[in-house]
C-alpha positions as CSV (number, residue, x, y, z in Angstrom):
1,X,20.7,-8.3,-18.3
2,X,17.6,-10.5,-18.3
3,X,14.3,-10.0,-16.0
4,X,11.3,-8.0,-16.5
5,X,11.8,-4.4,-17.8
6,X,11.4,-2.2,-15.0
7,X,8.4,-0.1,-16.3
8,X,7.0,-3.3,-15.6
9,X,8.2,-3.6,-11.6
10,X,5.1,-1.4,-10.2
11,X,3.3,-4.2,-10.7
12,X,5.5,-6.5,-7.9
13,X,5.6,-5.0,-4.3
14,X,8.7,-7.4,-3.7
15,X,11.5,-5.0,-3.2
16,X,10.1,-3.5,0.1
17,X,11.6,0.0,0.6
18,X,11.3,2.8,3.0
19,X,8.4,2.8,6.1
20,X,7.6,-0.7,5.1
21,X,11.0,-2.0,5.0
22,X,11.7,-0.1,8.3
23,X,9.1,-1.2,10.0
24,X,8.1,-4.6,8.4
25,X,7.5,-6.8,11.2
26,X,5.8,-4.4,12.6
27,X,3.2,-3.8,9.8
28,X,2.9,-7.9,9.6
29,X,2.0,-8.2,12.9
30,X,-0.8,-5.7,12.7
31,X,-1.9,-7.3,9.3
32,X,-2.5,-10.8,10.7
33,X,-3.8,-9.0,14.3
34,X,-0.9,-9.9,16.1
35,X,-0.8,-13.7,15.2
36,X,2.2,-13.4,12.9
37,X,4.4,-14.3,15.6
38,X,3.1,-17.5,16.3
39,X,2.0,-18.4,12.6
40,X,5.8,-18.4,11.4
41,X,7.0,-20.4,14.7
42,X,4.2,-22.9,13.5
43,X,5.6,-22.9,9.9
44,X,9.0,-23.3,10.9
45,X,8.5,-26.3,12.8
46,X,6.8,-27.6,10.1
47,X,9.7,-27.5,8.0
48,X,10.8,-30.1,10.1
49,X,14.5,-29.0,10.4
50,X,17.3,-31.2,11.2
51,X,20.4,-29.9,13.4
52,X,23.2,-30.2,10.1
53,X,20.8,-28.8,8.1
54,X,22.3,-26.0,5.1
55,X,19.3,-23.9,4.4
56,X,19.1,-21.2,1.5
57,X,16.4,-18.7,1.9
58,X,15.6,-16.6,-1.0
59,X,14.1,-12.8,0.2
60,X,15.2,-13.4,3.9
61,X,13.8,-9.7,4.5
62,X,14.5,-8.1,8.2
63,X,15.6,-11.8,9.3
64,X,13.1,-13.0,11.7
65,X,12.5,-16.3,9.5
66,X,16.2,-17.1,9.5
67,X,16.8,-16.4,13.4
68,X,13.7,-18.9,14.1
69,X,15.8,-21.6,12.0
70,X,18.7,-21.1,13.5
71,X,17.0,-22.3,17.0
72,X,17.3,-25.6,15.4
73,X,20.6,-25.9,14.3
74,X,24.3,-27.4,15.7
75,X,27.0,-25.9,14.5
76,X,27.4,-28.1,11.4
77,X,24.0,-26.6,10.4
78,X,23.8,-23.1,8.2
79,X,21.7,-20.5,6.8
80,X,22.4,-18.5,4.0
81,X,20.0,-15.6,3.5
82,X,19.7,-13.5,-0.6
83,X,17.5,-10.5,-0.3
84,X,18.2,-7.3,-3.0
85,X,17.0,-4.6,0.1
86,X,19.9,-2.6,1.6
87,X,17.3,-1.8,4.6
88,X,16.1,-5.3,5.0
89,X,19.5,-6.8,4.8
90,X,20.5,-4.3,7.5
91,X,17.9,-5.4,9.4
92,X,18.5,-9.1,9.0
93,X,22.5,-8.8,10.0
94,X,21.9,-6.5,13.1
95,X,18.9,-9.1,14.2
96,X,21.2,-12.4,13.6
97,X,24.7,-11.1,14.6
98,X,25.1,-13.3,17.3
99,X,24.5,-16.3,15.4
100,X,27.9,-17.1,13.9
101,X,26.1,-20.0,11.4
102,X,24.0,-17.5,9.8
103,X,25.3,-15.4,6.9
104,X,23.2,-12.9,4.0
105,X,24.3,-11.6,0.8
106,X,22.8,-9.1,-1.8
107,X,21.4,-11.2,-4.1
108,X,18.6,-11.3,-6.8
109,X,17.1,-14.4,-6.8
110,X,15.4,-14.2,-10.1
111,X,19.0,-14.0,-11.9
112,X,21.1,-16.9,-11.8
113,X,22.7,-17.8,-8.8
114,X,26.0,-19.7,-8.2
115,X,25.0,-22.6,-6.1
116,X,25.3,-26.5,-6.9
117,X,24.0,-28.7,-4.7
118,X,24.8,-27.2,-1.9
119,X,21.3,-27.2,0.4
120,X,19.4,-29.2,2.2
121,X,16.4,-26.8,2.1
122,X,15.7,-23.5,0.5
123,X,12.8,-21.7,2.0
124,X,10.8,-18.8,0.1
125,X,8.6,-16.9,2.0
126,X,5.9,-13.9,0.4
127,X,8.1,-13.5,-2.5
128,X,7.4,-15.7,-5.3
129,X,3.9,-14.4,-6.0
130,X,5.4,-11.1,-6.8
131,X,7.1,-11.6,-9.9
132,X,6.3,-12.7,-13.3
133,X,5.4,-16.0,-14.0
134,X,8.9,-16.2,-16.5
135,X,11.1,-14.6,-13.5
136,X,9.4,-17.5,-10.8
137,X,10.3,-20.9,-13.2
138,X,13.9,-18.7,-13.2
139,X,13.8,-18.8,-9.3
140,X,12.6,-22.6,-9.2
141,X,15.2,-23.2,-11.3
142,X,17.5,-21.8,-9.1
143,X,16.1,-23.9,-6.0
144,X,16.3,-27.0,-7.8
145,X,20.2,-26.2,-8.8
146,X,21.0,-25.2,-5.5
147,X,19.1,-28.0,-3.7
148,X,21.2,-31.8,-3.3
149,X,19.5,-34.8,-4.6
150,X,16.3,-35.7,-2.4
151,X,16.2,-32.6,-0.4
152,X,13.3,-30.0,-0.4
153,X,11.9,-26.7,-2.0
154,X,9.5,-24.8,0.9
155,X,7.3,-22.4,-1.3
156,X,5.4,-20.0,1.7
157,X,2.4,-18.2,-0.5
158,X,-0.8,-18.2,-1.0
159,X,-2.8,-21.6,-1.9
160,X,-4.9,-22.2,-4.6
161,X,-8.0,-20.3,-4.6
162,X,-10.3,-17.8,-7.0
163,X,-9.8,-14.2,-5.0
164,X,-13.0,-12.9,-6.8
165,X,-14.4,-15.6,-4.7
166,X,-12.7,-15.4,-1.8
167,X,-14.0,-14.4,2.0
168,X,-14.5,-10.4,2.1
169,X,-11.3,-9.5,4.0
170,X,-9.7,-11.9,1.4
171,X,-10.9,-10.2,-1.7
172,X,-9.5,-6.5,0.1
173,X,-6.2,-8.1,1.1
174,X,-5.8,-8.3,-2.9
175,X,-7.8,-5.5,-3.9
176,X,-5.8,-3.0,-1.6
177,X,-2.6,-4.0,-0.6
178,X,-1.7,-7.1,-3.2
179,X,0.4,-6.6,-6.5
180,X,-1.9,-7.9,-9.1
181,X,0.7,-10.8,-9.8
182,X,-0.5,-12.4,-6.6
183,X,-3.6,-13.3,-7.8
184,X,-2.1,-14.7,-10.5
185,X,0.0,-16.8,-8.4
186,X,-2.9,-18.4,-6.4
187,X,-4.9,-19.5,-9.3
188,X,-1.9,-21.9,-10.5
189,X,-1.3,-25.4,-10.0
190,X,2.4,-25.1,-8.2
191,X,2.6,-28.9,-8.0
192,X,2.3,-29.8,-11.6
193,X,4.5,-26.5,-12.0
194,X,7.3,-27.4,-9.7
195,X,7.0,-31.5,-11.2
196,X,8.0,-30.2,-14.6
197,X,10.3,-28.4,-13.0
198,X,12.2,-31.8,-11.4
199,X,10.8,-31.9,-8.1
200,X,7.5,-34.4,-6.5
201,X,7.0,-35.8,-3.4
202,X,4.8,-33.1,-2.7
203,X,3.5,-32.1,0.9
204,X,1.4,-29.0,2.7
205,X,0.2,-27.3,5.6
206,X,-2.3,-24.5,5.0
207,X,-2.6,-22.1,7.8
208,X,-5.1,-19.1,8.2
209,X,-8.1,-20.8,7.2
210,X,-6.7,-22.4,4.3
211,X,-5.8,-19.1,2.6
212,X,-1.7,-19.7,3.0
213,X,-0.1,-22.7,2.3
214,X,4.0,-23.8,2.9
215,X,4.3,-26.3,0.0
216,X,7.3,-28.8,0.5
217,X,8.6,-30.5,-3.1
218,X,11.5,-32.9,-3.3
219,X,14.2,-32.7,-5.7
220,X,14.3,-36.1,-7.6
């Protein structure tokens, strides 16, 4: 068994249990004052999907991101969802159980994962800053296998910036309610990361003043 020891998990708020899991949505739209809703519509048409589209997401959580996807999908187009929360996966097959090309499976996305070249996207949204910098080169790794030639890594998170130095409501976002691996996160470069890694053709949006950005790398 490989991973971070889990003396070391308080660190990561990744596996969301409990109140938070059961009312996630809810606690993100009050975060953002209500304009979550319309901020992941905006990212998701930035991921510019196509209708046959295969998509992985890894930490789907209560589903919302994957239902929005689905919108712009045929029926040759799929989603496949990996999150490790029995309450968030519950969540996410009750929300999308009418959508017959959309599937989850209990997954950790930091261990290795048995798909080759199989996706035209894979999307991860919130997650990545919560682990170890070891555990996140494991889950690019697992992008880049599951991802065919020429198609695209989506990396949701925080863009670069110093949090000490950041805007006040910034600095309590990470003071209060961040893991301390977040800030970590945000003060590395993820395209020279994600270049040794095999991917380039780099591309972004930043949203909320520049504090979140959805990076887009190719696999070469």
């Amino acid at each position: 068994m490989t991973g971070t020891p889990e003396a070391e998990r308080p660190l990561s708020k990744v596996e969301v249990t409990g109140f938070e899991a059961r009312h996630y949505d809810l606690l993100m739209n009050v975060l953002t004052l209500g304009t979550y809703p319309l901020f992941i519509r905006r990212v998701v048409r930035d991921l510019h999907i196509q209708p046959q589209d295969h998509i992985l997401i890894l930490g789907s959580g209560t589903g919302r991101n994957a239902c929005l996807m689905a919108r712009y999908l045929s029926p040759r187009g799929r989603i496949l969802g990996l999150d490790i929360g029995e309450e968030m996966l519950a969540q996410a097959q009750r929300r999308c159980q009418k959508l017959p090309n959309v599937s989850f499976e209990k997954r950790r996305i930091e261990q290795p994962l048995p798909y080759d070249k199989e996706f035209d996207k894979v999307f991860i949204s919130f997650v990545l800053h919560g682990f170890p910098q070891e555990e996140r080169l494991r889950i690019v790794g697992n992008a880049w296998r599951a991802l065919r030639a020429g198609s695209e890594f989506f990396i949701l998170d925080y863009a670069p910036f110093e949090p000490a130095r950041a805007s006040w409501p910034v600095r309590m976002l990470f003071e209060r309610l961040e893991c301390p691996l977040a800030a970590d996160f945000a003060q590395r470069d993820w395209p020279a990361i994600l270049g040794e890694q095999g991917f380039g053709e780099f591309r972004e949006h930043l949203y909320y003043l520049g504090v979140i950005r959805l990076l887009g790398a190719e696999k070469l």
